[in-house]
PDB file of N, CA, C and O in Angstrom, chain B, residues numbered from 101:
ATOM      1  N   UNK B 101      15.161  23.990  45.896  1.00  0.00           N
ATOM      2  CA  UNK B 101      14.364  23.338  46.916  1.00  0.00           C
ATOM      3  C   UNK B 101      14.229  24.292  48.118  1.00  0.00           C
ATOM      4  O   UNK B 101      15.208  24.912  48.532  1.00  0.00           O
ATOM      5  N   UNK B 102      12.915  24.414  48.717  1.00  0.00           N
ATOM      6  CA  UNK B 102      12.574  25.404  49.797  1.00  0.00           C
ATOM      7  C   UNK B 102      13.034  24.600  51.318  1.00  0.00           C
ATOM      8  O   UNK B 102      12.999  23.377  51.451  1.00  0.00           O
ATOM      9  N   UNK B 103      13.352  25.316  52.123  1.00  0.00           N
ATOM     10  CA  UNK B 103      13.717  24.677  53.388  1.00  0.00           C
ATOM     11  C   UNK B 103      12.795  23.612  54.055  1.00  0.00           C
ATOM     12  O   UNK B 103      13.025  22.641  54.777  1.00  0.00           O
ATOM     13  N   UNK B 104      11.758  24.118  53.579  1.00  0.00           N
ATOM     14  CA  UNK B 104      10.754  23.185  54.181  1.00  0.00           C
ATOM     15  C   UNK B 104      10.951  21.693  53.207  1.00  0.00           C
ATOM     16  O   UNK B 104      10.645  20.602  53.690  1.00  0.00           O
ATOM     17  N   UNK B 105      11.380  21.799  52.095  1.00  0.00           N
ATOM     18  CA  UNK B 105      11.343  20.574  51.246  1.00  0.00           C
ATOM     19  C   UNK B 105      12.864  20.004  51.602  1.00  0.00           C
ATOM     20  O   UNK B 105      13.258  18.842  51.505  1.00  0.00           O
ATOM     21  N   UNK B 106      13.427  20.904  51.941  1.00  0.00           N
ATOM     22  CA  UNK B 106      14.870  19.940  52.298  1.00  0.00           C
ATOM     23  C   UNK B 106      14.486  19.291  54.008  1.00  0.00           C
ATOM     24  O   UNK B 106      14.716  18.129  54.342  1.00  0.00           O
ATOM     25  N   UNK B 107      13.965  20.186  54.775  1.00  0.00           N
ATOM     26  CA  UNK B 107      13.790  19.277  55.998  1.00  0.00           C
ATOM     27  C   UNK B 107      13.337  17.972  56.047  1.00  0.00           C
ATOM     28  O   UNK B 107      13.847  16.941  56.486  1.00  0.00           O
ATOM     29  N   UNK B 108      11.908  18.302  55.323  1.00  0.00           N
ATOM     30  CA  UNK B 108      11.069  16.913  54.924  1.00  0.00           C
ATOM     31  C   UNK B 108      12.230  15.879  54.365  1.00  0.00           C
ATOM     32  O   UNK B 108      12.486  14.725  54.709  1.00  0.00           O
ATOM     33  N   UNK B 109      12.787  16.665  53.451  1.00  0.00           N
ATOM     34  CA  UNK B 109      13.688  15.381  52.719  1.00  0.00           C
ATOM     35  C   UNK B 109      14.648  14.437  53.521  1.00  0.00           C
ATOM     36  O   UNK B 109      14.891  13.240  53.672  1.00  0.00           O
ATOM     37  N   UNK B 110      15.063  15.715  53.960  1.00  0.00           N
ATOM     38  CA  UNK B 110      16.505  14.747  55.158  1.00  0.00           C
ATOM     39  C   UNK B 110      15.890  13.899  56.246  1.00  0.00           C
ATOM     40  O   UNK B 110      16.344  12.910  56.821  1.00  0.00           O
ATOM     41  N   UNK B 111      14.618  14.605  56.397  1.00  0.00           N
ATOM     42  CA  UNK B 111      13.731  13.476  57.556  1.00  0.00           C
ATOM     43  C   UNK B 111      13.379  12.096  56.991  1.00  0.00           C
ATOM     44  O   UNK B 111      13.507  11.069  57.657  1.00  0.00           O
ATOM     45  N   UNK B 112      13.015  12.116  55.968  1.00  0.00           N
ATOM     46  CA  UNK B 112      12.166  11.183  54.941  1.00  0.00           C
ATOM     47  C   UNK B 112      13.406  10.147  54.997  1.00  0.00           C
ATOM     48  O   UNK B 112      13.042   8.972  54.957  1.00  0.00           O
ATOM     49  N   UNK B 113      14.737  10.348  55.079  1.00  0.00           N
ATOM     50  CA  UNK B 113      15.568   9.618  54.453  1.00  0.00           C
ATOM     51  C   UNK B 113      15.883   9.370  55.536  1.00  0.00           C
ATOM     52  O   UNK B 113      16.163   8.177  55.419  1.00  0.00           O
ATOM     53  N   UNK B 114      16.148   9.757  57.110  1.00  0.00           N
ATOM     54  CA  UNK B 114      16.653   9.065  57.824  1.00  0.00           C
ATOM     55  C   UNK B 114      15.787   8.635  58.670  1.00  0.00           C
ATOM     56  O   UNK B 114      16.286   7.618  59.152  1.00  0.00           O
ATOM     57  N   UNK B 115      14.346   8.898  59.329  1.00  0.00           N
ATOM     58  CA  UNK B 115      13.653   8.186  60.319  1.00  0.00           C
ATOM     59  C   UNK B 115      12.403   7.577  59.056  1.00  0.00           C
ATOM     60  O   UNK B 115      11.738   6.627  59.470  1.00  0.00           O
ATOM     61  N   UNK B 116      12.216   7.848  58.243  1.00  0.00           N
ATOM     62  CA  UNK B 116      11.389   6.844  57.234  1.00  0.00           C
ATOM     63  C   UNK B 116      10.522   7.234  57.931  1.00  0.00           C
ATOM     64  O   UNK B 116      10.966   6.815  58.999  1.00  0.00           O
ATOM     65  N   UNK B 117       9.325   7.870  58.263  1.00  0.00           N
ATOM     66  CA  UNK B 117       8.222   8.504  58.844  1.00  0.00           C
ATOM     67  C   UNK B 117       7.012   8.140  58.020  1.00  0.00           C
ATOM     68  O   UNK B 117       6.979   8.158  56.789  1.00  0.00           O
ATOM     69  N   UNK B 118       5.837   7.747  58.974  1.00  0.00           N
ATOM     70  CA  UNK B 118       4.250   7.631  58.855  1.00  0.00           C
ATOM     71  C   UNK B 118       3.770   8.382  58.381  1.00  0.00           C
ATOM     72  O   UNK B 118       3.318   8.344  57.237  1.00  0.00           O
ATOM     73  N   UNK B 119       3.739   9.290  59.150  1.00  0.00           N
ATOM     74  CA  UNK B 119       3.344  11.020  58.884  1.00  0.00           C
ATOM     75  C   UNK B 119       4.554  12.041  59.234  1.00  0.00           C
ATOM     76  O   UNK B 119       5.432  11.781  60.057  1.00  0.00           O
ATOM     77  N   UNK B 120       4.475  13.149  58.544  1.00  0.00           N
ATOM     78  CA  UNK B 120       5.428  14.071  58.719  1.00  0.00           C
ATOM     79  C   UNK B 120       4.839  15.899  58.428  1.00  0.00           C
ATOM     80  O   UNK B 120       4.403  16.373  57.379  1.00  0.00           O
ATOM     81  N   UNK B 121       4.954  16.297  59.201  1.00  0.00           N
ATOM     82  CA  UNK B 121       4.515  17.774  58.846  1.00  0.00           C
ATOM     83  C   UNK B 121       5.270  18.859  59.047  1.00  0.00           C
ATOM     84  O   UNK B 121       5.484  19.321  60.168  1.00  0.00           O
ATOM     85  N   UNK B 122       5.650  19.259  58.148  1.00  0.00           N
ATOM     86  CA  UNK B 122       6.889  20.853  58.643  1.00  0.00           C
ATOM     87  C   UNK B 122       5.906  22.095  58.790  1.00  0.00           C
ATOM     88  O   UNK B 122       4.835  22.146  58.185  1.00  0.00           O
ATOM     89  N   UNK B 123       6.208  22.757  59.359  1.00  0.00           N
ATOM     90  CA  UNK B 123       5.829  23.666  58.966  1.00  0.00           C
ATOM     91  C   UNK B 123       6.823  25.627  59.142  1.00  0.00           C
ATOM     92  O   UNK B 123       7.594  26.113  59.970  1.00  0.00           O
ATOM     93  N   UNK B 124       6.415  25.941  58.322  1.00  0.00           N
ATOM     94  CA  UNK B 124       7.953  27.207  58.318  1.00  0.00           C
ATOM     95  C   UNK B 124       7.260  28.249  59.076  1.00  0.00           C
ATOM     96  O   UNK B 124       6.485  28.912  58.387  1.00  0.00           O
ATOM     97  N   UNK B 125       7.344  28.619  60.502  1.00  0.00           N
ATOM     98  CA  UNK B 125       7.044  29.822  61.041  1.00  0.00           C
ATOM     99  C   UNK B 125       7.923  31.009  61.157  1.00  0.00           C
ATOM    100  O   UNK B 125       7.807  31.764  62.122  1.00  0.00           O
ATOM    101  N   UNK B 126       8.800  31.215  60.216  1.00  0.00           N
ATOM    102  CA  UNK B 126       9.381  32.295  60.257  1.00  0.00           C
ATOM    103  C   UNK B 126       9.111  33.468  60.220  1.00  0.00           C
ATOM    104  O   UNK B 126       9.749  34.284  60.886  1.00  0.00           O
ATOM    105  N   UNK B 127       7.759  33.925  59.161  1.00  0.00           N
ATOM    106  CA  UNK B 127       7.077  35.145  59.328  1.00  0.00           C
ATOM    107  C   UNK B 127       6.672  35.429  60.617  1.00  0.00           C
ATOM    108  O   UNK B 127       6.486  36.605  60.931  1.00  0.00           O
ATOM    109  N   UNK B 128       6.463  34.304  61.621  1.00  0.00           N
ATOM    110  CA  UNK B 128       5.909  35.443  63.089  1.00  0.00           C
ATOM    111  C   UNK B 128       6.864  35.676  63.702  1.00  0.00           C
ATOM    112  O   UNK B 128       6.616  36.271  64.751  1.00  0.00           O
ATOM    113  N   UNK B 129       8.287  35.390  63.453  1.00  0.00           N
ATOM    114  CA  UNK B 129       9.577  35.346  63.974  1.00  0.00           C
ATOM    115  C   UNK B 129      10.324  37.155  63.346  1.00  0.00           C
ATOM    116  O   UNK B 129      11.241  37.706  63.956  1.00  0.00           O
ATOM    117  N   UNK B 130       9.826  37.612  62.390  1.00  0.00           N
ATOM    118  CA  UNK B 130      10.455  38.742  61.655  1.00  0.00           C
ATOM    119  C   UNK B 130      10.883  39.673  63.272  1.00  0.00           C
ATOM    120  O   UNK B 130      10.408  39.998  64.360  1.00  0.00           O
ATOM    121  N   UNK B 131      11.992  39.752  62.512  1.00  0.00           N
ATOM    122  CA  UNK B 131      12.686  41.121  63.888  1.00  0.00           C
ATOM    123  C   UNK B 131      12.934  40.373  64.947  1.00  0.00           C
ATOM    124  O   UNK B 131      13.309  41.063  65.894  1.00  0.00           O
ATOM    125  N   UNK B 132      12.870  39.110  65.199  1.00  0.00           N
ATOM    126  CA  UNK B 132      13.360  38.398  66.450  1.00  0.00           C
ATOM    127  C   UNK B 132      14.765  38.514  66.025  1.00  0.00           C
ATOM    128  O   UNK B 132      14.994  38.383  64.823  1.00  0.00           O
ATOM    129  N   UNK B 133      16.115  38.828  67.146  1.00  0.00           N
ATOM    130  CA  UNK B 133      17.350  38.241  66.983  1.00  0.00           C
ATOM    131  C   UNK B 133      17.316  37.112  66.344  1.00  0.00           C
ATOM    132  O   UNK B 133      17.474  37.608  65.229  1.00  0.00           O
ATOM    133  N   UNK B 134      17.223  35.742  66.091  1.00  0.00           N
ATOM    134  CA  UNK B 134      17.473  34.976  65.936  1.00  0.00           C
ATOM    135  C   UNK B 134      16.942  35.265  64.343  1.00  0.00           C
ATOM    136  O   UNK B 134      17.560  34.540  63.564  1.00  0.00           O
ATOM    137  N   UNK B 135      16.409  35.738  63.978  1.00  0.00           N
ATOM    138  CA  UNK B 135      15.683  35.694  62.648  1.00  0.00           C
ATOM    139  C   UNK B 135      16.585  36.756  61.712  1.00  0.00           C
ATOM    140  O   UNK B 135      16.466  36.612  60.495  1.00  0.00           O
ATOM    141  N   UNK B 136      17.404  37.726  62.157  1.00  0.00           N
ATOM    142  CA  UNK B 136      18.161  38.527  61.551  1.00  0.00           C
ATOM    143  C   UNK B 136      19.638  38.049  60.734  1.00  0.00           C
ATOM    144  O   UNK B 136      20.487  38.792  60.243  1.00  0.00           O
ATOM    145  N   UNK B 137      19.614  36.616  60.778  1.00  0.00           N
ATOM    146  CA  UNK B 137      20.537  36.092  60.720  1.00  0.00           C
ATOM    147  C   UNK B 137      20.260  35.584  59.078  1.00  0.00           C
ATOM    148  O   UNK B 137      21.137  35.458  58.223  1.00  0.00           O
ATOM    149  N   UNK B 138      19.197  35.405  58.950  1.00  0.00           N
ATOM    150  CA  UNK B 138      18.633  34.843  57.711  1.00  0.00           C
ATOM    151  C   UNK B 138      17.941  33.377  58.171  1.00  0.00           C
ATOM    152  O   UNK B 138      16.984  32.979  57.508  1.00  0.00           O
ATOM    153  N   UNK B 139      18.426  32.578  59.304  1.00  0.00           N
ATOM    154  CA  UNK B 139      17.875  31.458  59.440  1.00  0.00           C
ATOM    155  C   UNK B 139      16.240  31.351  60.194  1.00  0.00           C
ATOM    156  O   UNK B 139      15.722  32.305  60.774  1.00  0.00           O
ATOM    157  N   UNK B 140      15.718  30.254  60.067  1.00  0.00           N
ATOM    158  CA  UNK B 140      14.083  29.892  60.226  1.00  0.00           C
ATOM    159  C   UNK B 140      13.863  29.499  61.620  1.00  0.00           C
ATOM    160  O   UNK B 140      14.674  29.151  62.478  1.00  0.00           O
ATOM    161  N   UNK B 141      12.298  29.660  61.670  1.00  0.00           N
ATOM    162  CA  UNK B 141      11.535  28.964  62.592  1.00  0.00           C
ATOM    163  C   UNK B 141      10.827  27.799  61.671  1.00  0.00           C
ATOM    164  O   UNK B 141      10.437  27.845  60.505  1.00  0.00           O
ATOM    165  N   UNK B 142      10.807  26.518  62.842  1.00  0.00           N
ATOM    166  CA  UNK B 142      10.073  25.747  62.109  1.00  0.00           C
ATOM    167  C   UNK B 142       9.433  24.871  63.017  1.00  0.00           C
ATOM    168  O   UNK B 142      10.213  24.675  63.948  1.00  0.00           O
ATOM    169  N   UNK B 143       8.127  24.110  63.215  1.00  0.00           N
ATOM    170  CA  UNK B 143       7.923  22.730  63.317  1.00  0.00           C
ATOM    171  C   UNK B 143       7.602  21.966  62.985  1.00  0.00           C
ATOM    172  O   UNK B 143       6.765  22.173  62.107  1.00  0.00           O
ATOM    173  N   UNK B 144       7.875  20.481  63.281  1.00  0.00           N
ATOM    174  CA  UNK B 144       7.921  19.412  63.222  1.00  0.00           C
ATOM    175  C   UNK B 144       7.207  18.869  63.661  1.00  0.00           C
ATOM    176  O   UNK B 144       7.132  19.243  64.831  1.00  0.00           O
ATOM    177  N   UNK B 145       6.128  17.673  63.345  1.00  0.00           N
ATOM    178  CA  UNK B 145       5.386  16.964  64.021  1.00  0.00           C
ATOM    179  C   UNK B 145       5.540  15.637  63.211  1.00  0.00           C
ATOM    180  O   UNK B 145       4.842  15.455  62.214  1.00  0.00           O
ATOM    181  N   UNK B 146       6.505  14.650  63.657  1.00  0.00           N
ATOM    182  CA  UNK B 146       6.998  13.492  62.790  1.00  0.00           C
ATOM    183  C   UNK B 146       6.358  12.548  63.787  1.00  0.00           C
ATOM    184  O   UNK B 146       6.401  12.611  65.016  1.00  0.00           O
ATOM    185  N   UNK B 147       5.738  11.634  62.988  1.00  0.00           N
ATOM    186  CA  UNK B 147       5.315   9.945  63.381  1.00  0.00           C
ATOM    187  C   UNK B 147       6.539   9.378  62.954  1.00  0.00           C
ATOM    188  O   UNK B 147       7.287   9.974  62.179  1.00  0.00           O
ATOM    189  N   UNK B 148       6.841   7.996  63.527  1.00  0.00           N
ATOM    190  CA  UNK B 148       8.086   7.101  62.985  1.00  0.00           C
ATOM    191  C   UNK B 148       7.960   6.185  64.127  1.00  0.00           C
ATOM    192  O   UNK B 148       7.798   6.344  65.337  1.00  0.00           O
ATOM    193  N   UNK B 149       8.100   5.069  63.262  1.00  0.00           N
ATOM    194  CA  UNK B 149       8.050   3.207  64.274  1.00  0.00           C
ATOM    195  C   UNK B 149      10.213   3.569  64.356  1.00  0.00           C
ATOM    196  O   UNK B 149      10.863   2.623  64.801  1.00  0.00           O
ATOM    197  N   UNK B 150      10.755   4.433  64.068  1.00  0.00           N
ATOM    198  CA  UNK B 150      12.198   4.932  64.592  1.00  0.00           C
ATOM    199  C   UNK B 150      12.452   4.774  66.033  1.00  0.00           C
ATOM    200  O   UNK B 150      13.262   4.041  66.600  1.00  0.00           O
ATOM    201  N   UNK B 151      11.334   5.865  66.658  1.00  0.00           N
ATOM    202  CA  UNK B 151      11.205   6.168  67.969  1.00  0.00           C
ATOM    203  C   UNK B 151      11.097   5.251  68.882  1.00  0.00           C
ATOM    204  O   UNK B 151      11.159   5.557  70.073  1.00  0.00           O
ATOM    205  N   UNK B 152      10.889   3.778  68.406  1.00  0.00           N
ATOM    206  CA  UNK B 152      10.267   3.318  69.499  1.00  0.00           C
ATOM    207  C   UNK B 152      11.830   2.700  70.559  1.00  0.00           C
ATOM    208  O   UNK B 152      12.961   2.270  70.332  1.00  0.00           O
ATOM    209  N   UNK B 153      10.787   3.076  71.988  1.00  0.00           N
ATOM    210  CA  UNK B 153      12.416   2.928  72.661  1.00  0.00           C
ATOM    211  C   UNK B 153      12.930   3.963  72.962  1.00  0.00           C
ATOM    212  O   UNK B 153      13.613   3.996  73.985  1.00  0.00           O
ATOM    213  N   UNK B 154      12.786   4.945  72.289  1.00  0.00           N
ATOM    214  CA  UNK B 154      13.637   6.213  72.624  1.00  0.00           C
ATOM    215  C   UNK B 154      12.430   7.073  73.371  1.00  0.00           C
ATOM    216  O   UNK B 154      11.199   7.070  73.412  1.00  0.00           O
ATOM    217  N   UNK B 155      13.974   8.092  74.154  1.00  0.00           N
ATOM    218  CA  UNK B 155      13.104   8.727  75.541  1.00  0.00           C
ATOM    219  C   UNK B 155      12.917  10.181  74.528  1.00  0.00           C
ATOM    220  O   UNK B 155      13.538  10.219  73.466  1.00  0.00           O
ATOM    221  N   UNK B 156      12.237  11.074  74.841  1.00  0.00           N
ATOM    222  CA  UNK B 156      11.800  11.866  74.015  1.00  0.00           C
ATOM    223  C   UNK B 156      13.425  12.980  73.726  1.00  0.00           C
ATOM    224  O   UNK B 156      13.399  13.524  72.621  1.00  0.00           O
ATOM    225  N   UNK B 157      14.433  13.238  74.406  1.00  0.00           N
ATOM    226  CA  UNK B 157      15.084  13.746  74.194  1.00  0.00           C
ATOM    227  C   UNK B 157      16.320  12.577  73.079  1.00  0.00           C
ATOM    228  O   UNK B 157      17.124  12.979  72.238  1.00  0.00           O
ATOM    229  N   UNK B 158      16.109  11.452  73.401  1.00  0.00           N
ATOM    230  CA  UNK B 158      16.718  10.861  71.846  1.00  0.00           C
ATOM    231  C   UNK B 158      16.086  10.935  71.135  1.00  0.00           C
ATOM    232  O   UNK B 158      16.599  10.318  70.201  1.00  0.00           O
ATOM    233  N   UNK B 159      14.941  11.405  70.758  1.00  0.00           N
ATOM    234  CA  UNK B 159      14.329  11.574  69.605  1.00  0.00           C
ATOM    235  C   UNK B 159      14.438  12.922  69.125  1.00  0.00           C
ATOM    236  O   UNK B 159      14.161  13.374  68.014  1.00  0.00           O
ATOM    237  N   UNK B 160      14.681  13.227  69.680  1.00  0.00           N
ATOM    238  CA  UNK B 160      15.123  15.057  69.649  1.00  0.00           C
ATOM    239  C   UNK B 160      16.721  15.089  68.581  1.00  0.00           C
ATOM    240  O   UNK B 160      16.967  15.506  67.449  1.00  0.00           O
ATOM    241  N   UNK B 161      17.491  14.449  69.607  1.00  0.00           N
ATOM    242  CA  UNK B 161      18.597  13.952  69.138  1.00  0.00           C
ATOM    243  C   UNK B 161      18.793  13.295  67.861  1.00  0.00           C
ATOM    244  O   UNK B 161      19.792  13.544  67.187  1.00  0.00           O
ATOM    245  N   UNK B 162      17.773  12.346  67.426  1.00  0.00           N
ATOM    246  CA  UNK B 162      17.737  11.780  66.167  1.00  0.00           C
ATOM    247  C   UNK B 162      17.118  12.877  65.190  1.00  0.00           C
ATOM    248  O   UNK B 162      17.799  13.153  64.203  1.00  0.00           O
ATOM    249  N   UNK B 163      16.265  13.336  65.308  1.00  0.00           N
ATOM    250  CA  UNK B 163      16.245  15.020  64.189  1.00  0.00           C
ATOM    251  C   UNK B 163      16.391  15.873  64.238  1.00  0.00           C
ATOM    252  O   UNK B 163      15.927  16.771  63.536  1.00  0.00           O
ATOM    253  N   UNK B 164      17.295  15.936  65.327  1.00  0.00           N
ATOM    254  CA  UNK B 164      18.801  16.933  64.828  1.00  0.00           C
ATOM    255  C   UNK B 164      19.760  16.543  63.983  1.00  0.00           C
ATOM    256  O   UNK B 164      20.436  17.261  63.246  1.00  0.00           O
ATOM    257  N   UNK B 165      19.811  14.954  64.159  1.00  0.00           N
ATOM    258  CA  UNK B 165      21.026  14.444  63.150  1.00  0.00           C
ATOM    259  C   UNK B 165      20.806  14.296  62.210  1.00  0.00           C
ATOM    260  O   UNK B 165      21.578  14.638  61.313  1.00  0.00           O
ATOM    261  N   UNK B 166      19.319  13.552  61.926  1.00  0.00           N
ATOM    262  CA  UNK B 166      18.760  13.616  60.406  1.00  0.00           C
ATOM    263  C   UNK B 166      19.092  15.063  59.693  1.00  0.00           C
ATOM    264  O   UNK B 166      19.569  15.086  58.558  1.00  0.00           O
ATOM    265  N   UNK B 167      18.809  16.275  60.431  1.00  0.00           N
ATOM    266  CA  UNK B 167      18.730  17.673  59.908  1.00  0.00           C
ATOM    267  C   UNK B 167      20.305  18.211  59.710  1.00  0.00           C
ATOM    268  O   UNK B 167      20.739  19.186  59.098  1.00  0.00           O
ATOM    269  N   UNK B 168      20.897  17.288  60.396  1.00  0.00           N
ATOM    270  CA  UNK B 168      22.647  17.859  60.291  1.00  0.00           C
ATOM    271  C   UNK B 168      22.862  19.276  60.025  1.00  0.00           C
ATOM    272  O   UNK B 168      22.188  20.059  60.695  1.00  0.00           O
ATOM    273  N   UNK B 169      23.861  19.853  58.977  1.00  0.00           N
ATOM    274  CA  UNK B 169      24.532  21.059  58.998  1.00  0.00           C
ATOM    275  C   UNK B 169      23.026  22.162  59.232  1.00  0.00           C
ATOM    276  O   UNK B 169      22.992  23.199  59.894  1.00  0.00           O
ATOM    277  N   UNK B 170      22.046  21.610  58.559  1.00  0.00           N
ATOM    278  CA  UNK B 170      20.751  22.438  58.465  1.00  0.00           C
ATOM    279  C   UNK B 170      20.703  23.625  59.531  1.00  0.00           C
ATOM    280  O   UNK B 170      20.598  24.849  59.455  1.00  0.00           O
ATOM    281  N   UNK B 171      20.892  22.226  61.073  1.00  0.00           N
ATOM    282  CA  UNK B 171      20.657  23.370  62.346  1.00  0.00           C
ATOM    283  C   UNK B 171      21.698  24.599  62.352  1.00  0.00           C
ATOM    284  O   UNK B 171      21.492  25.695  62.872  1.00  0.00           O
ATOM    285  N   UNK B 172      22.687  24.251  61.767  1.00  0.00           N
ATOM    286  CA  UNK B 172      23.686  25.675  61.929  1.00  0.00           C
ATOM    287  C   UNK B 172      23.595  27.093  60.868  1.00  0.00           C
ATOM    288  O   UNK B 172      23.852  28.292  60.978  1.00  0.00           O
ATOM    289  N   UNK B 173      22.930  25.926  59.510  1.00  0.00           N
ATOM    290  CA  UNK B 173      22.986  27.318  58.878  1.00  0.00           C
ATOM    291  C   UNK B 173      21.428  27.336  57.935  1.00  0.00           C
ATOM    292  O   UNK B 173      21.180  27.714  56.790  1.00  0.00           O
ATOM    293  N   UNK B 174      20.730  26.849  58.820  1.00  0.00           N
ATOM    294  CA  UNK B 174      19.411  26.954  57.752  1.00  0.00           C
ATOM    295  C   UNK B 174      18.125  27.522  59.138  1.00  0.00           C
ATOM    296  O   UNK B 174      17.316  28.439  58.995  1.00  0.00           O
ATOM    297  N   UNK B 175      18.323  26.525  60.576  1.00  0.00           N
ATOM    298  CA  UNK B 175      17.196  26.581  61.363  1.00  0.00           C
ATOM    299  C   UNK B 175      17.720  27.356  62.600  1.00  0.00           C
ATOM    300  O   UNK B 175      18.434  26.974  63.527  1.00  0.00           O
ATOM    301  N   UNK B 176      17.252  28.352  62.384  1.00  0.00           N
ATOM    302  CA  UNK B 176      17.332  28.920  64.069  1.00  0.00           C
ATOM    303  C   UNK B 176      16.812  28.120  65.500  1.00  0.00           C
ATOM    304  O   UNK B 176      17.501  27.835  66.480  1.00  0.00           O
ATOM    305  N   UNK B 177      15.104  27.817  65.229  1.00  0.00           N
ATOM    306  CA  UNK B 177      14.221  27.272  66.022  1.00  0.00           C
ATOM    307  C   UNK B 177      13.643  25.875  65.415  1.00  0.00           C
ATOM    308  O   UNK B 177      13.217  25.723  64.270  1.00  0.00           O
ATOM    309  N   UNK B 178      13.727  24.859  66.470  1.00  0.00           N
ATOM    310  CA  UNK B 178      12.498  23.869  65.896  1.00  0.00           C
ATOM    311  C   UNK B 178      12.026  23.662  67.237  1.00  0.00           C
ATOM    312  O   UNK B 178      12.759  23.702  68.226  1.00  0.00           O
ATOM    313  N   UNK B 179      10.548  23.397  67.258  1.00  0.00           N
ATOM    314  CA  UNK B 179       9.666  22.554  67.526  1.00  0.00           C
ATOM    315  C   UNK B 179       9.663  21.746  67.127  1.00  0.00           C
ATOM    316  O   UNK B 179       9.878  21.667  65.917  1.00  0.00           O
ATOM    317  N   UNK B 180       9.401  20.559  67.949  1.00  0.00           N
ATOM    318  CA  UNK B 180       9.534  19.116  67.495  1.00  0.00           C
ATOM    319  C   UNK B 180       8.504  18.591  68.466  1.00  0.00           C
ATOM    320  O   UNK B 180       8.426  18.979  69.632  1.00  0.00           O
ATOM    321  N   UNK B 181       7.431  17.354  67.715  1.00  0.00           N
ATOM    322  CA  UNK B 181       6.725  16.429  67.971  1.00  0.00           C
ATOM    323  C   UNK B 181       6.945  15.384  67.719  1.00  0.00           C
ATOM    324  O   UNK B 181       6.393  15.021  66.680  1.00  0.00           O
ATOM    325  N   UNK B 182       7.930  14.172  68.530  1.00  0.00           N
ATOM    326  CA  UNK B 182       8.030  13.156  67.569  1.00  0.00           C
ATOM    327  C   UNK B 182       7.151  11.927  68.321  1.00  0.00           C
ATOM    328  O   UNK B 182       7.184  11.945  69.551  1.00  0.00           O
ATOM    329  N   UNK B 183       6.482  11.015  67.763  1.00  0.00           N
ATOM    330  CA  UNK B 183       5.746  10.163  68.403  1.00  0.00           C
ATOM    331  C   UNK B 183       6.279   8.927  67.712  1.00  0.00           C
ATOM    332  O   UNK B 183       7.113   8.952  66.807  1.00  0.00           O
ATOM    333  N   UNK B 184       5.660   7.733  68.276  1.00  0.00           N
ATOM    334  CA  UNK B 184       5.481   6.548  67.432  1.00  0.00           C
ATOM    335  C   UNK B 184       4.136   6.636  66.759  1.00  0.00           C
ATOM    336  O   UNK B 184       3.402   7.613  66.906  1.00  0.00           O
ATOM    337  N   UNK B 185       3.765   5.365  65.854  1.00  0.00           N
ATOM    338  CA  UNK B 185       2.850   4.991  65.631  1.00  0.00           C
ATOM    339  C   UNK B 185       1.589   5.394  66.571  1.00  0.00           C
ATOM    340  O   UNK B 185       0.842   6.370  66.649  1.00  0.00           O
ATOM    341  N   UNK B 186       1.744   4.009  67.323  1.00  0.00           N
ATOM    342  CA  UNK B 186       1.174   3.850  68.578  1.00  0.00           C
ATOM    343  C   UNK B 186       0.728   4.986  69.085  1.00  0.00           C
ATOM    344  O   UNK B 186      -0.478   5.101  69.298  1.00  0.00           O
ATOM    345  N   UNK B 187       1.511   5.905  69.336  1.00  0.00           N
ATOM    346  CA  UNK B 187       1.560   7.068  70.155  1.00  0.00           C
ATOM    347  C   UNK B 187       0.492   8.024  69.702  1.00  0.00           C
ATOM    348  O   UNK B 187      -0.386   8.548  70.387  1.00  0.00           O
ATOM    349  N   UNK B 188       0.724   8.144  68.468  1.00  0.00           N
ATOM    350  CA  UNK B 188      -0.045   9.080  67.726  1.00  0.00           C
ATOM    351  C   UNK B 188      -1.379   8.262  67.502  1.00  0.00           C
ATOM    352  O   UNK B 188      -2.309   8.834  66.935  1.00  0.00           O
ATOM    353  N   UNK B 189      -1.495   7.173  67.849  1.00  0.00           N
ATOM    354  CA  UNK B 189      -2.820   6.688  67.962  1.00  0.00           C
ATOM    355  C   UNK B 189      -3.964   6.865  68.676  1.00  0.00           C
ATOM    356  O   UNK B 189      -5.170   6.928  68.438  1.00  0.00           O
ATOM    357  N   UNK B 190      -2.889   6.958  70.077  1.00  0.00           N
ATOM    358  CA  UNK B 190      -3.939   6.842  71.248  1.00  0.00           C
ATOM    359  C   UNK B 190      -4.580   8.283  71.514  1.00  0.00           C
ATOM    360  O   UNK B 190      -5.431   8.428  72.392  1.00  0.00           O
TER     361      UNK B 190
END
């Protein structure tokens, strides 16, 4: 399974998401410190009726946890978009 399919996955399973989009930017990252390590760039642009209620840094907080050990040994960088429903409506 590619990183991008395990992110999706661990997301899928803990905020149950509308829409979800990864995407792996690590190629524009080549030769950055952070990229010499072997770990990724990535973002995130997750919908989820999860969020609602939460201030944007608990939502931050909630996919980091969904992503668990990931952040230490898989993701260097994320970008993150997380909205509600709603949100992503208007």
């Amino acid at each position: 399974m590619t990183r991008v399919e395990r992110i999706r996955s661990a997301l899928e399973a803990a905020l149950a998401p509308q829409s979800l989009d990864v995407v792996d930017d690590s190629a524009r990252h080549a030769g950055h410190a952070g990229a010499r390590d072997g770990r990724g760039h990535f973002n995130v642009d997750i919908v989820s009726d999860a969020f609602a209620g939460m201030s944007p840094i608990a939502r931050h907080r909630a996919v980091y946890a969904a992503l668990g050990e990931m952040m230490t040994t898989d993701i260097h960088a994320l970008a993150i978009r997380a909205r509600t429903p709603a949100e992503a409506q208007a």
